[in-house]
C-alpha positions, 0 to 999 in steps of 0.5 A, a space after each residue: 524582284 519586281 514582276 508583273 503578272 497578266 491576270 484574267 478575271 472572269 466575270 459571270 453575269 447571273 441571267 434568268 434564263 428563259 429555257 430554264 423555266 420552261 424545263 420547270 414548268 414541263 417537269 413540274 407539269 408531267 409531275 402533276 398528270 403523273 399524280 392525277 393520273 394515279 389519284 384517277 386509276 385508285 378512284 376508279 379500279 381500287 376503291 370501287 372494288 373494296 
């Protein structure tokens, strides 16, 4: 029983992509003006008033 199969092997090269980093870097960003939005909105409308 002598068979010979044909067997493709796909090979996948690990690539820093650039448009990775910027989806990061844009949702890392709109984390922090969320935050700093909100530490701005408590200083100015919540602790004045207590």
């Amino acid at each position: 029983m002598d068979e010979h199969r044909n067997v493709e092997v796909e090979r996948t090269v690990k690539k820093e992509d650039s448009s990775k980093v910027g989806v990061a870097f844009i949702k890392y960003g709109a984390y922090l003006i969320i935050f700093f939005g909100i530490i701005w909105f408590l200083i100015n409308y919540v602790l004045p008033n207590l």
